[in-house]
BAMARTI-107018 format. One record per atom (N, C-alpha, C): residue number from 1; residue in one letter; atom name; x, y, z. Coordinates in steps of 0.02 Angstrom, whole numbers, plus 50000, padded with zeros to 5 digits. Layout:
<rec torba="NUM" drenro="A" mikol="CA" u="X" v="Y" w="Z"/>
...
% end
This chain:
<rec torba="1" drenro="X" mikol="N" u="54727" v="48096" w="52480"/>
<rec torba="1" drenro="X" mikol="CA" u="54734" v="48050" w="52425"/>
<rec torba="1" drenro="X" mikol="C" u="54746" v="47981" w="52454"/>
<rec torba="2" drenro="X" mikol="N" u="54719" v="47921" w="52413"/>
<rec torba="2" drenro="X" mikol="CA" u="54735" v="47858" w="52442"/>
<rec torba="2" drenro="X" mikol="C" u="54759" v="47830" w="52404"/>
<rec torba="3" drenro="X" mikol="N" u="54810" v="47786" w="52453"/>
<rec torba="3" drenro="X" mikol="CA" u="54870" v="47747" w="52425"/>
<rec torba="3" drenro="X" mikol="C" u="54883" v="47665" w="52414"/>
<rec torba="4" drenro="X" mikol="N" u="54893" v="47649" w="52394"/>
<rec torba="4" drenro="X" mikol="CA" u="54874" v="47554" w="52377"/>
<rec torba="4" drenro="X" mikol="C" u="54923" v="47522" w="52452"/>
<rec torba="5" drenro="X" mikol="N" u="54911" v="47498" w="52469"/>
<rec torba="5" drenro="X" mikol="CA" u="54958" v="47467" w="52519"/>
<rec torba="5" drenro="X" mikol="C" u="55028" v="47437" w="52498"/>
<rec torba="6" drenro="X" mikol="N" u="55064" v="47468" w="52547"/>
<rec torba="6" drenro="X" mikol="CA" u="55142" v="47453" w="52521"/>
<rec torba="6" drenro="X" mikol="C" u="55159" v="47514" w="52476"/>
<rec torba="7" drenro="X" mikol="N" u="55122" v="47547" w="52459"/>
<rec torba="7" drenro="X" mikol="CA" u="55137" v="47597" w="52386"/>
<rec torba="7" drenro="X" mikol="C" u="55163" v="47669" w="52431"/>
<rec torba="8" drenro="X" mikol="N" u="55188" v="47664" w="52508"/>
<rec torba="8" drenro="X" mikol="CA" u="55191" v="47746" w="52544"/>
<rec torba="8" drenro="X" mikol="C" u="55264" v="47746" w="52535"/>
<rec torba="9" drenro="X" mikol="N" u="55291" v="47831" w="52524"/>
<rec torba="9" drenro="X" mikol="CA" u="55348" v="47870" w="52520"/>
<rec torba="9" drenro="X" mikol="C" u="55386" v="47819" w="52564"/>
<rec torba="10" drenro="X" mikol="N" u="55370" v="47810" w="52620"/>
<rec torba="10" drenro="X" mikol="CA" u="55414" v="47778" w="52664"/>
<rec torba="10" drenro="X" mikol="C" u="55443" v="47753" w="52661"/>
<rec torba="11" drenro="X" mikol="N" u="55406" v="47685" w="52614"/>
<rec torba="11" drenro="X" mikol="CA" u="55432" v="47609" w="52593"/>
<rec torba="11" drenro="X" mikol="C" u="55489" v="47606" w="52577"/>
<rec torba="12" drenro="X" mikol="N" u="55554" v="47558" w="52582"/>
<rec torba="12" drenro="X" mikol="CA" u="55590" v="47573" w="52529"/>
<rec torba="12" drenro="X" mikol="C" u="55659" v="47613" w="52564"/>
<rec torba="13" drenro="X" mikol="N" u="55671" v="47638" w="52605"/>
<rec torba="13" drenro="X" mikol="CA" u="55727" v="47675" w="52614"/>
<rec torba="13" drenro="X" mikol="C" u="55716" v="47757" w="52585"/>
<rec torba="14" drenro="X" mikol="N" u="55773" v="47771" w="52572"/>
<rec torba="14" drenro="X" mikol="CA" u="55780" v="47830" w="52538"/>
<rec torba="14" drenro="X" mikol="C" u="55781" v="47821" w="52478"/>
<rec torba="15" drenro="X" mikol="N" u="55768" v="47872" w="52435"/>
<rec torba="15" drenro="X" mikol="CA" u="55749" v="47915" w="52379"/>
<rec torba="15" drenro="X" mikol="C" u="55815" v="47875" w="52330"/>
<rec torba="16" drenro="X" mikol="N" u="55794" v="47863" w="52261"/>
<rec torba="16" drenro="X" mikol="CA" u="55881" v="47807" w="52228"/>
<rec torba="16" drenro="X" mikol="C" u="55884" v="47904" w="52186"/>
<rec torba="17" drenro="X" mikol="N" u="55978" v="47908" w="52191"/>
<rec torba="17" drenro="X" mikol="CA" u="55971" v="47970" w="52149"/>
<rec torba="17" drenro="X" mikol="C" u="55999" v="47945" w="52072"/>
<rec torba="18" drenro="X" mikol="N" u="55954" v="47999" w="52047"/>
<rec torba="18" drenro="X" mikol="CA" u="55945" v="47994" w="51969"/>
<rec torba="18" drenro="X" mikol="C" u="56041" v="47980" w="51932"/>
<rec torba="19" drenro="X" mikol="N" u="56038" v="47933" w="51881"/>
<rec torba="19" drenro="X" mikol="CA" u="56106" v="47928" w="51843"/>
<rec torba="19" drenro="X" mikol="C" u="56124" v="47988" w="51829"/>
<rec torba="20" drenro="X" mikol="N" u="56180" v="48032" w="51818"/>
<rec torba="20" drenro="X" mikol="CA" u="56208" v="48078" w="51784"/>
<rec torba="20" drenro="X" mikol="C" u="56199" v="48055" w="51695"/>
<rec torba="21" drenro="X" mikol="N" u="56178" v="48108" w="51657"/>
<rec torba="21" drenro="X" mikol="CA" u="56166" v="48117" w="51603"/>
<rec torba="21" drenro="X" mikol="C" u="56238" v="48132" w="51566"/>
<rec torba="22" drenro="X" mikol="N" u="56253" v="48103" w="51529"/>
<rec torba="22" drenro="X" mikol="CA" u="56313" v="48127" w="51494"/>
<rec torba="22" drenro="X" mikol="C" u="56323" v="48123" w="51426"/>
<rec torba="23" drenro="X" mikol="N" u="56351" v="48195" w="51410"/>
<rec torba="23" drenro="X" mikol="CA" u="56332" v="48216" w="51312"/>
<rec torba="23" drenro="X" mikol="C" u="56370" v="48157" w="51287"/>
<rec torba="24" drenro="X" mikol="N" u="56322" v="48126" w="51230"/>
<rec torba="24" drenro="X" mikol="CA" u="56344" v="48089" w="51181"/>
<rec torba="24" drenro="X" mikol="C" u="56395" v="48100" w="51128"/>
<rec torba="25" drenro="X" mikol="N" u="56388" v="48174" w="51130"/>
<rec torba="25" drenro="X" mikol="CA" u="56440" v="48199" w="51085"/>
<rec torba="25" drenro="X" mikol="C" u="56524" v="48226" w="51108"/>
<rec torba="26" drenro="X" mikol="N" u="56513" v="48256" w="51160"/>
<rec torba="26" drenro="X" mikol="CA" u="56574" v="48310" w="51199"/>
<rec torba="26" drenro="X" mikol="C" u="56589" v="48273" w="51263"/>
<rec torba="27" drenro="X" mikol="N" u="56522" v="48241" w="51322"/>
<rec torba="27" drenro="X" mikol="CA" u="56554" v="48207" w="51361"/>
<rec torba="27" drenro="X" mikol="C" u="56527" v="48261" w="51441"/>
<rec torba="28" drenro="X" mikol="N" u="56520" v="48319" w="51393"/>
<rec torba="28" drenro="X" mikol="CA" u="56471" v="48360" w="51466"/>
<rec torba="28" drenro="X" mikol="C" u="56432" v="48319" w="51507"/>
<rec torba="29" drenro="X" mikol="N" u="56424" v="48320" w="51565"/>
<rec torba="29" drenro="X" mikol="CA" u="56388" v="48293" w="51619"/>
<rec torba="29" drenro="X" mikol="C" u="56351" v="48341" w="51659"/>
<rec torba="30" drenro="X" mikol="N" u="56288" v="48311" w="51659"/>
<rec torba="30" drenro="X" mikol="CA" u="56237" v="48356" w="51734"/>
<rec torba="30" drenro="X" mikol="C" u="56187" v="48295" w="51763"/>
<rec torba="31" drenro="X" mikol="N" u="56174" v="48321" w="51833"/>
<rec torba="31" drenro="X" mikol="CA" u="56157" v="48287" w="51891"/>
<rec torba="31" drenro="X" mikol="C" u="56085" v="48258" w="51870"/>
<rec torba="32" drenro="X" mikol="N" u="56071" v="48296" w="51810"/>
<rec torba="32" drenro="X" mikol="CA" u="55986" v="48265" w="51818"/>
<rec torba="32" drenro="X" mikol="C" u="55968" v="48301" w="51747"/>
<rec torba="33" drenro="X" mikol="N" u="55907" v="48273" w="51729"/>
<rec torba="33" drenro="X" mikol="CA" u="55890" v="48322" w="51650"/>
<rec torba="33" drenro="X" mikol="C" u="55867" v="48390" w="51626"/>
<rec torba="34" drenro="X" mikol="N" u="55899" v="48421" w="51597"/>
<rec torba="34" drenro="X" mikol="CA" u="55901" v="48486" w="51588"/>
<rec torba="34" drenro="X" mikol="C" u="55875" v="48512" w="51534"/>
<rec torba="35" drenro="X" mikol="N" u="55826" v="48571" w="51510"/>
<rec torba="35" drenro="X" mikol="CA" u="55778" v="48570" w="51449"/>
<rec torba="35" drenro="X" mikol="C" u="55812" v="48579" w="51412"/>
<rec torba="36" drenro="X" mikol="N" u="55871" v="48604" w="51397"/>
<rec torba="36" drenro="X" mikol="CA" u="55911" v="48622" w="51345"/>
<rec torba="36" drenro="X" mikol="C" u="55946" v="48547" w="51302"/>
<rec torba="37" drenro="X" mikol="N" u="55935" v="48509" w="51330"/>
<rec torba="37" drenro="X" mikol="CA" u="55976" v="48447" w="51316"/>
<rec torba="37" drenro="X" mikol="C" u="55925" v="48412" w="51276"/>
<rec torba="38" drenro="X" mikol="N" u="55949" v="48395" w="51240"/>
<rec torba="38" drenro="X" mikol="CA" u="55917" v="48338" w="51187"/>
<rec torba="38" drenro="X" mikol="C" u="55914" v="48266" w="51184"/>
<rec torba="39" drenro="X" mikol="N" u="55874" v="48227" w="51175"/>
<rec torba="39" drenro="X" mikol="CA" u="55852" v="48167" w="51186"/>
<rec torba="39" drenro="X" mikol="C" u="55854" v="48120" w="51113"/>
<rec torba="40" drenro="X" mikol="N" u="55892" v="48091" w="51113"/>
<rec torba="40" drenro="X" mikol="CA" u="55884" v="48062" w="51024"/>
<rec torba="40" drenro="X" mikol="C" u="55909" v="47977" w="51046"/>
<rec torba="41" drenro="X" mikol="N" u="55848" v="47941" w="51000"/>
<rec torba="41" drenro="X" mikol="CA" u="55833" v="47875" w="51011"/>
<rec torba="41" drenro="X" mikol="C" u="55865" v="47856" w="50937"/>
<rec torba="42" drenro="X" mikol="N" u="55936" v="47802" w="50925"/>
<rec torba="42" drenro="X" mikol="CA" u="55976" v="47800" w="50853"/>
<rec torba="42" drenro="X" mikol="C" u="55974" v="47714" w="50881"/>
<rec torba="43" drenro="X" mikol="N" u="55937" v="47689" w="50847"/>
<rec torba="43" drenro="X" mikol="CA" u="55933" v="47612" w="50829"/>
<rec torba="43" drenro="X" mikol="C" u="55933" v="47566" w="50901"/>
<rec torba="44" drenro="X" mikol="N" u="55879" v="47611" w="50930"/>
<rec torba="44" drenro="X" mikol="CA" u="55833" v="47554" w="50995"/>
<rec torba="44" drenro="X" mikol="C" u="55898" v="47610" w="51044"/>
<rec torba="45" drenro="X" mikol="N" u="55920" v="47653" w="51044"/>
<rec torba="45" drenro="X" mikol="CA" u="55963" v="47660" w="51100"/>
<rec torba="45" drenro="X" mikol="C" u="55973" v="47726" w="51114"/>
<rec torba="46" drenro="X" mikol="N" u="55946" v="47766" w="51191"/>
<rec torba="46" drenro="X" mikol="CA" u="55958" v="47835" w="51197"/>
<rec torba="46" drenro="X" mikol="C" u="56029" v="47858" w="51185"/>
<rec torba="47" drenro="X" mikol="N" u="56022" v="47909" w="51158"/>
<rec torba="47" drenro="X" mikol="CA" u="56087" v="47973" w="51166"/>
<rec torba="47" drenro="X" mikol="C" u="56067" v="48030" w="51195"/>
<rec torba="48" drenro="X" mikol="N" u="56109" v="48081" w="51233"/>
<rec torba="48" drenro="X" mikol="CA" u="56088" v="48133" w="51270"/>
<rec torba="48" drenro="X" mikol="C" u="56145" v="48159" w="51242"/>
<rec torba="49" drenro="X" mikol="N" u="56132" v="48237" w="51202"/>
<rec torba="49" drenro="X" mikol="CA" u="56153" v="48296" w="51188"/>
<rec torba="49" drenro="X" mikol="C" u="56139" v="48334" w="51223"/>
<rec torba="50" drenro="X" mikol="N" u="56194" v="48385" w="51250"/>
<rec torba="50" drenro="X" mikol="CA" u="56194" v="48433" w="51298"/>
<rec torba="50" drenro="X" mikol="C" u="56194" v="48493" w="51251"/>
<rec torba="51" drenro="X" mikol="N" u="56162" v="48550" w="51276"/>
<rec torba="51" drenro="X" mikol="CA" u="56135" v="48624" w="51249"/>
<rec torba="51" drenro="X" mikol="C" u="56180" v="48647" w="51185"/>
<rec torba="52" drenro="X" mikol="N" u="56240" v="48649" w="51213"/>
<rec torba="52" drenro="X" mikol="CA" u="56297" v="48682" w="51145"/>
<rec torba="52" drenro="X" mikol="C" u="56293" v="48647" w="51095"/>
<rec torba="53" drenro="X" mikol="N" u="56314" v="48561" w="51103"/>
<rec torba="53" drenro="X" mikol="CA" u="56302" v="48520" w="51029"/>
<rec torba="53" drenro="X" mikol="C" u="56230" v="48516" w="51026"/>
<rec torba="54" drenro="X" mikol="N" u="56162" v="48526" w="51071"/>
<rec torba="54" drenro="X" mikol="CA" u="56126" v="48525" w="51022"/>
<rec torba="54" drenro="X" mikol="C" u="56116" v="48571" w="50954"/>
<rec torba="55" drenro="X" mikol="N" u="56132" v="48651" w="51025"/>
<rec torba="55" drenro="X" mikol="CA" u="56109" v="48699" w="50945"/>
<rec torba="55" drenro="X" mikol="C" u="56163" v="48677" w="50897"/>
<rec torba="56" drenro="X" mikol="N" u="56235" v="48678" w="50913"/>
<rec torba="56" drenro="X" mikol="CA" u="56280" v="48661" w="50861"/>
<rec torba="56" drenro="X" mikol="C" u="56255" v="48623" w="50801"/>
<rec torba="57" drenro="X" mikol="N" u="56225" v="48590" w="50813"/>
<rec torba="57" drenro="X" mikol="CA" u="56192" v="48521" w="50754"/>
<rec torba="57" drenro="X" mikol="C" u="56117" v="48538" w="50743"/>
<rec torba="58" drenro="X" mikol="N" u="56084" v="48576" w="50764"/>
<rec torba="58" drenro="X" mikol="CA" u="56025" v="48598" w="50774"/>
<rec torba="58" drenro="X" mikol="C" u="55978" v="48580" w="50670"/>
<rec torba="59" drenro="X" mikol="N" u="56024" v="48580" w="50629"/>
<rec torba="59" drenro="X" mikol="CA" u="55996" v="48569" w="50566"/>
<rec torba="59" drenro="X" mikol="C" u="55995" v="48486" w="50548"/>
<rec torba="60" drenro="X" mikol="N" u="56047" v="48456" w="50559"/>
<rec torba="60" drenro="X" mikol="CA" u="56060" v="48388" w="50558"/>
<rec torba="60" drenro="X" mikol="C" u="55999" v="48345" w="50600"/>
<rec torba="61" drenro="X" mikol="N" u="55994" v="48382" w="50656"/>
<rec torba="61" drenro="X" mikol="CA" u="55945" v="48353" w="50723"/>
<rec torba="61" drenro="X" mikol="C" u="55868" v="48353" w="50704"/>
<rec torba="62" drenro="X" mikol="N" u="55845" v="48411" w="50654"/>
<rec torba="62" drenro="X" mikol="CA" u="55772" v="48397" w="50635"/>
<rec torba="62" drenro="X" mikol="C" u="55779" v="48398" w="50559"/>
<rec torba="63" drenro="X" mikol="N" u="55832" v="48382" w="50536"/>
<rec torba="63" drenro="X" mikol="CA" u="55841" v="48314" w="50470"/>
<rec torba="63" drenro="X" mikol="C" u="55839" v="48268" w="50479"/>
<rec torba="64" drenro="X" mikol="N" u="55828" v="48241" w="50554"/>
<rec torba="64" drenro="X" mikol="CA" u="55824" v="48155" w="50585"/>
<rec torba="64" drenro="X" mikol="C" u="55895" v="48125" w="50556"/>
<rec torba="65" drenro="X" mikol="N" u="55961" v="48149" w="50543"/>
<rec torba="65" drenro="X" mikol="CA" u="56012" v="48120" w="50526"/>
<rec torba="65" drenro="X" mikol="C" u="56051" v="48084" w="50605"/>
<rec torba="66" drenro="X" mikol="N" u="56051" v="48033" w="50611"/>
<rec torba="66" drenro="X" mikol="CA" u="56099" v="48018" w="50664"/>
<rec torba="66" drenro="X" mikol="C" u="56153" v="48039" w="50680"/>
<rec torba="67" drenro="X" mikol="N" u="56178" v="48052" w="50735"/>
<rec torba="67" drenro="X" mikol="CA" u="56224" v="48084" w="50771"/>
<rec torba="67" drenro="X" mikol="C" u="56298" v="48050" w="50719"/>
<rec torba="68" drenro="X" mikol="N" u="56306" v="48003" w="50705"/>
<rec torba="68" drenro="X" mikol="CA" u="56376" v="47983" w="50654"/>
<rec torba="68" drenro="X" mikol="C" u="56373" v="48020" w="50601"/>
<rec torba="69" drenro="X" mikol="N" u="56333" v="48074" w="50577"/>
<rec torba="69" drenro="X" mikol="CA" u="56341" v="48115" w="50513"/>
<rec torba="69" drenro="X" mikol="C" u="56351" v="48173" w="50517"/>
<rec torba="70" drenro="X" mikol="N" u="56326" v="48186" w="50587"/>
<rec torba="70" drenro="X" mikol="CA" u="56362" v="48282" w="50620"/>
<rec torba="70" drenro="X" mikol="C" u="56407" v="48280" w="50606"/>
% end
């Protein structure tokens, strides 16, 4: 495969590691994104729900109600 110049793994140092994700609701934290976790965009701004409060809210969440009405 070819690569644009300047564009190799190398460049750059090491690898930046990913922010920790942390539930919007409870405050759970993990190292990187996890399928169980939920992604919800409330007036231009991410929130990350972790697995338990998603299903917990799981009716509210595809009523499109924002997280202040759970």
């Amino acid at each position: 495969m070819t690569s644009l110049p300047g564009d190799s793994d190398q460049a750059g140092g090491t690898a930046q590691e990913p922010d920790p994700l942390v539930c919007a609701r409870c405050g759970a934290r993990t190292a990187g994104p996890r399928i169980a976790w939920t992604c919800s965009v409330e007036n231009g701004t991410r929130h990350y729900f972790c697995d338990r409060c998603s299903r917990e809210n799981l009716r509210a969440i595809e009523g499109r109600l924002d997280s202040d009405w759970w």
